[in-house]
C-alpha positions as CSV (number, residue, x, y, z in Angstrom):
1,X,43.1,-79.6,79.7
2,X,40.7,-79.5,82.2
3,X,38.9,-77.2,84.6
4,X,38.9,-79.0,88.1
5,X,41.6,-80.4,89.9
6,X,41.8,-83.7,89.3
7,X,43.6,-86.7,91.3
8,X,45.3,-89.1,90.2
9,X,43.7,-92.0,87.8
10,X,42.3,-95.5,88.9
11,X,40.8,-97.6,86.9
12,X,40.2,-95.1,84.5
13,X,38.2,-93.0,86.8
14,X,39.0,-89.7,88.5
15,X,37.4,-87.6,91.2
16,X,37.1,-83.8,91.6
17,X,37.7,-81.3,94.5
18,X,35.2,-78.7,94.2
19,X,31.8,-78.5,92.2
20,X,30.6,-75.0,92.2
21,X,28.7,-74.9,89.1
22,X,25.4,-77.3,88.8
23,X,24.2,-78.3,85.7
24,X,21.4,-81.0,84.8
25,X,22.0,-83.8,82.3
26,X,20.4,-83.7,79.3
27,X,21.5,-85.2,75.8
28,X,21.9,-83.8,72.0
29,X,18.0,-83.1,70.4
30,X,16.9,-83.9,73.9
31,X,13.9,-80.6,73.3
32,X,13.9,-81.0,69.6
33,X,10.2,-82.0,69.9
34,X,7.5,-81.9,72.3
35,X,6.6,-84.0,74.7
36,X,3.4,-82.3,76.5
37,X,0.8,-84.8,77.0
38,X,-2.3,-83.2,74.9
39,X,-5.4,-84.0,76.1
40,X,-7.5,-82.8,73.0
41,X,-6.4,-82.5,69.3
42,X,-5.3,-79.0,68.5
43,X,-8.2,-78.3,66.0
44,X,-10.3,-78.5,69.0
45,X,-8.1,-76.4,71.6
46,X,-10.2,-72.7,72.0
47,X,-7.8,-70.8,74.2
48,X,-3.7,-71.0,74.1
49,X,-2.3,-71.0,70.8
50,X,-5.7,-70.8,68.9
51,X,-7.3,-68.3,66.2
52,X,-10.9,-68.8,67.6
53,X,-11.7,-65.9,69.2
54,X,-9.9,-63.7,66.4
55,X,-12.2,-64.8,64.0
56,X,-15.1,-65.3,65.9
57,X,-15.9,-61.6,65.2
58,X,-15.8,-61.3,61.7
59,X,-17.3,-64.3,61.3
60,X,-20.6,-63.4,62.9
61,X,-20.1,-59.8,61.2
62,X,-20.2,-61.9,57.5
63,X,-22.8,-63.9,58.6
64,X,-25.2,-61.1,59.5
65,X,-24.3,-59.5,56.6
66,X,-25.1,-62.5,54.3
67,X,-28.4,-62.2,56.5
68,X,-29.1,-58.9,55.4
69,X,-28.5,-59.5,51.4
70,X,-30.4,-62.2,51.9
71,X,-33.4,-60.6,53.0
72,X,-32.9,-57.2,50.7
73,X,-33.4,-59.3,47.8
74,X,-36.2,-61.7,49.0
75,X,-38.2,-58.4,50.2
76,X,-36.7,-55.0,49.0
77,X,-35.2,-55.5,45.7
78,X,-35.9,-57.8,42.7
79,X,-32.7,-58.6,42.2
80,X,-29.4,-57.8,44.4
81,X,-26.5,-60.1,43.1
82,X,-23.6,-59.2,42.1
83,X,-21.9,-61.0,38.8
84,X,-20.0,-64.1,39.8
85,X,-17.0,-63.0,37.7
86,X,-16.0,-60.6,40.7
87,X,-15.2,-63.4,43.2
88,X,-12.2,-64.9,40.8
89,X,-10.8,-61.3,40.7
90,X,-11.0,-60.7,44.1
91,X,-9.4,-64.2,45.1
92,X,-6.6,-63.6,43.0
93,X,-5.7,-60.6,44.5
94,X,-5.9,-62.0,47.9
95,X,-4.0,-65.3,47.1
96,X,-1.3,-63.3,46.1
97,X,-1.2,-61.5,49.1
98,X,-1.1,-64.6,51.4
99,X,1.2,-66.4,49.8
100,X,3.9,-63.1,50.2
101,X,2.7,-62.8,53.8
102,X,3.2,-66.5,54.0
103,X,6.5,-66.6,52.4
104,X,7.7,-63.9,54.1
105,X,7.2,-65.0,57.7
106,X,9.3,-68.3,56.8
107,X,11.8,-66.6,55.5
108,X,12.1,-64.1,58.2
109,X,12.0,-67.7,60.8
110,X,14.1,-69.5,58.4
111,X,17.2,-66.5,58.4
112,X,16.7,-66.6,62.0
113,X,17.0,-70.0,62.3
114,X,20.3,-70.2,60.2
115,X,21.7,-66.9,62.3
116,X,21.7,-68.8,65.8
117,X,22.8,-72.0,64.3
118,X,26.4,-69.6,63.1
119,X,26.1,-68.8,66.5
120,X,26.2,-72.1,68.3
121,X,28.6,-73.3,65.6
122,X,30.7,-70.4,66.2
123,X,30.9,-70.9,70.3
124,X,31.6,-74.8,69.7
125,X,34.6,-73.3,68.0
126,X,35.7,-70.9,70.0
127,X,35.5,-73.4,73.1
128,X,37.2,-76.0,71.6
129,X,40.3,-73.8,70.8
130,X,40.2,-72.6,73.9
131,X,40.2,-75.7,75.9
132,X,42.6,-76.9,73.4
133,X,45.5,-74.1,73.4
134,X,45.2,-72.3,77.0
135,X,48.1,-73.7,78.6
136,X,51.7,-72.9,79.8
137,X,54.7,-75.1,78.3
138,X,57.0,-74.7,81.3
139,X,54.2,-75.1,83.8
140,X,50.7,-75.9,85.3
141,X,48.1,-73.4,84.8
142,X,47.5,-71.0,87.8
143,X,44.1,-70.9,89.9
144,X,43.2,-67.4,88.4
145,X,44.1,-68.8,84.4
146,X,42.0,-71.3,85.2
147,X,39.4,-69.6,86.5
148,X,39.5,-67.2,83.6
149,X,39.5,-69.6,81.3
150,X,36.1,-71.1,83.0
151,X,34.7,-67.7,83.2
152,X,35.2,-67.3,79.6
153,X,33.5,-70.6,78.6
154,X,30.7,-69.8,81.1
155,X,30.1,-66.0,79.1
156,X,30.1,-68.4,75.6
157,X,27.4,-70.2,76.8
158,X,25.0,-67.4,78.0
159,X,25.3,-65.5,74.9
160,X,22.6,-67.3,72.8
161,X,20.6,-67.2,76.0
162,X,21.1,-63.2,76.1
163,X,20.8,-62.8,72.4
164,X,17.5,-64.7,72.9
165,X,15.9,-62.1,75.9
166,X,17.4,-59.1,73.9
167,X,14.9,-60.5,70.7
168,X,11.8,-60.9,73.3
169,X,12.6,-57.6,74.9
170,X,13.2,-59.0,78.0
171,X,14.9,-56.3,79.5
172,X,14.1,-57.0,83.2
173,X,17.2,-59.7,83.6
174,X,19.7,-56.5,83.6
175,X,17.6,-55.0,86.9
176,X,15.6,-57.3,88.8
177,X,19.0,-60.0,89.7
178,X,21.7,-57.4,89.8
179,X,22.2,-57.5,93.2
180,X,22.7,-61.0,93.0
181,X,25.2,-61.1,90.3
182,X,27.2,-58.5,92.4
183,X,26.8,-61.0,95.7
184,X,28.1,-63.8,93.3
185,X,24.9,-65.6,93.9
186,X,23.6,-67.8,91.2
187,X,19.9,-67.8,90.5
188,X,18.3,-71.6,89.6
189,X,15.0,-73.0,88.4
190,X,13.7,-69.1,87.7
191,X,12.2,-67.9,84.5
192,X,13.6,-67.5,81.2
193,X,14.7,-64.1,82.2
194,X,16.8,-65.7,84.9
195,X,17.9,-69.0,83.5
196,X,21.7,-68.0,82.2
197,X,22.8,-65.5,85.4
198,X,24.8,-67.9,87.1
199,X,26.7,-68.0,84.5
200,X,27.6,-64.4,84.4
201,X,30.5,-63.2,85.3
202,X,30.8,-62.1,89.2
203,X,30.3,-58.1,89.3
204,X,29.4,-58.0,85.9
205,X,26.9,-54.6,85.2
206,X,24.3,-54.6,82.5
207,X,24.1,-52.1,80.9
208,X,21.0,-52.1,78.9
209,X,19.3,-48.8,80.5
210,X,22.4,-47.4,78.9
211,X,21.6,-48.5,75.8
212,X,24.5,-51.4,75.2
213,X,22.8,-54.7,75.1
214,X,24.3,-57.8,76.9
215,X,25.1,-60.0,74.0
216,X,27.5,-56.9,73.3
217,X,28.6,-56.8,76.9
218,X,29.9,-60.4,76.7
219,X,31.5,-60.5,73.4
220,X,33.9,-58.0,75.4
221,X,34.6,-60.3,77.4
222,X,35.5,-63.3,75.0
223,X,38.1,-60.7,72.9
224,X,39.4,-59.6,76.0
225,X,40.4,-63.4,76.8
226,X,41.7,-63.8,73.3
227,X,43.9,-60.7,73.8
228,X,45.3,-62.0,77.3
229,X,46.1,-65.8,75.9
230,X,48.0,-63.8,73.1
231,X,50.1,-61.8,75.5
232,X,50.6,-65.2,77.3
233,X,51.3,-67.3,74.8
234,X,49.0,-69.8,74.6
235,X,47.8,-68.3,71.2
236,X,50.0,-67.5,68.1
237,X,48.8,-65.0,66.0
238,X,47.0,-66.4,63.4
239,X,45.1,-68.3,65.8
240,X,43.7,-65.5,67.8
241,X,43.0,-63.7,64.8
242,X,40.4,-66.8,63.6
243,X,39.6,-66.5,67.1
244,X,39.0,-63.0,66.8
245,X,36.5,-64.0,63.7
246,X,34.6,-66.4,65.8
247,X,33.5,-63.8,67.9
248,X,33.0,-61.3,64.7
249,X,30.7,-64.1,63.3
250,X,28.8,-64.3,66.7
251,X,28.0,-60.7,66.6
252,X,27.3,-60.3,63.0
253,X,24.7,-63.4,63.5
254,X,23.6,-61.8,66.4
255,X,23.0,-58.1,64.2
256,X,21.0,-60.4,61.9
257,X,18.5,-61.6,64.0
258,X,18.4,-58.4,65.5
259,X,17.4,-57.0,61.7
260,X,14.7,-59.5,61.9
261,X,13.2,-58.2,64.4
262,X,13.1,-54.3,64.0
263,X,12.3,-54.5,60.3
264,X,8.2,-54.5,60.3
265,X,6.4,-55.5,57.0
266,X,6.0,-52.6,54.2
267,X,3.4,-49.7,54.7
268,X,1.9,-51.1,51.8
269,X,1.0,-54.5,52.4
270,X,-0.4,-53.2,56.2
271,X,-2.9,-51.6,53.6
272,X,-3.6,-53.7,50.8
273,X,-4.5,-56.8,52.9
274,X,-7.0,-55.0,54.9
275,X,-8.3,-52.9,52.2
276,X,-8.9,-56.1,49.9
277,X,-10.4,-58.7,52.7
278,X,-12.9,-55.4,53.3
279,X,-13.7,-55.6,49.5
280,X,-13.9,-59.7,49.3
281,X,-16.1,-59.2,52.7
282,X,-18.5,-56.8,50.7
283,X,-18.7,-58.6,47.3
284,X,-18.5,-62.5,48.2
285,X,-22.4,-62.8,49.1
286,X,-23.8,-60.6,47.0
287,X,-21.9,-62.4,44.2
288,X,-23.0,-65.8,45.3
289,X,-26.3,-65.0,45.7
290,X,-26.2,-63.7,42.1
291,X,-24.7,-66.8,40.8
292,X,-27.0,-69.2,42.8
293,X,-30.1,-67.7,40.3
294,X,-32.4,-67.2,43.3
């Protein structure tokens, strides 16, 4: 089925009535890399993106410091190094630390990844088994089934797109273009906040003030089409009840990545990292000024 009205076919062509709903082409893997011209190598960028200025600090802190035990034990002291043997200790202890903090950012990115790829697999579902089994035996779908039906695809769509601004905290989409999702007015070329209200559903109210996020908001929306194709009779009941899963997996993907994000790192490691790159800070030039033999 289709979603326009078409006429008939010639030449294997066919034109459409009405085109409400703009979209710009673009192909599979189309963003799957960048393609910013770069002007200078990323070792060498100093502002967006760039650890520079975070370690410039302690940097110069260590390097005053070194200073300072340098000149204790040229002028005050005979002899001010530490034994060599603490430096091993100390990197071990750190290493370890890294490599959990390490592994457990990739994870954390790597479960997220997996969780919106269940949920893009689970829409390409959903939409084709909808395209597929919404229609009438003993006659032509009606302007409103088939405007429901495109409203329904349209909410599929803009979930990721929600789930995404819920994760960032970008709660501002819910206040700032509500009066233009009552008017039925699409908003185009705006920021990420903005980019999937056109695809809303006319008079739809967010709700997140309230405390019911939009990702939740639409999945209402897809069950409740689920539940009117079954009283119509474009579904049987074991396909709306797979159906019914689709969405189930959507949400439950969608509660993952939302797990992701409100779980913080343990107390613990908050402290230990800190506490032990304060005891490698105070021990690393002492000790290799002891094992230089100056």
């Amino acid at each position: 089925m289709r979603l326009v009205e078409q006429s008939n076919f010639s030449n294997g062509s066919s034109t459409t009535n009405t085109q409400h709903h703009q979209r710009r082409a673009t192909h599979p893997f189309m963003k799957s890399h960048r393609s910013k011209p770069r002007r200078w190598p990323l070792v060498l960028r100093f502002i967006k993106g760039a650890v520079h200025s975070a370690v410039l600090v302690p940097l110069i802190c260590h390097a005053l410091f070194t200073v300072l035990v340098v000149c204790l034990d040229k002028y005050v002291y005979d002899s001010l190094g530490l034994p060599p043997t603490i430096i091993p200790s100390l990197s071990i202890v750190v290493g370890l630390i890294l490599v959990f903090r390490n592994q457990t950012s990739y994870n954390r990115f790597w479960d997220g990844r997996n969780a919106l790829t269940t949920i893009h697999t689970a829409i390409r579902n959903l939409a084709r088994s909808i395209l597929l089994n919404s229609c009438n035996r003993n006659r032509p779908l009606t302007v409103a089934e088939r405007q429901d039906i495109e409203r329904t695809i349209r909410v599929m769509i803009a979930f990721p797109y929600a789930v995404k601004n819920y994760l960032r905290a970008e709660w501002s989409v819910g206040w700032s273009v509500q009066p233009l999702i009552e008017n039925g007015a699409g908003v185009g070329g705006g920021s990420s906040k903005e980019e999937y209200v056109d695809l809303l559903p006319t008079g739809f109210a967010c709700l997140e003030d309230n405390g019911l996020s939009i990702p939740l908001q639409l999945s209402f929306f897809v069950e409740g089409f689920i539940k009117r194709g079954l009283e119509r009779g474009w579904f049987d009941p074991p396909g709306a009840s797979q159906m019914g899963n689709q969405v189930s997996t959507m949400v439950d993907a969608y509660g993952k990545m939302e797990t992701i994000k409100l779980t913080p790192i343990p107390i613990a490691h908050l402290y230990a990292f800190p506490q032990n790159g304060f005891l490698s800070f105070l021990f690393f030039s002492p000790s290799l000024w002891g094992e230089g033999g100056v």
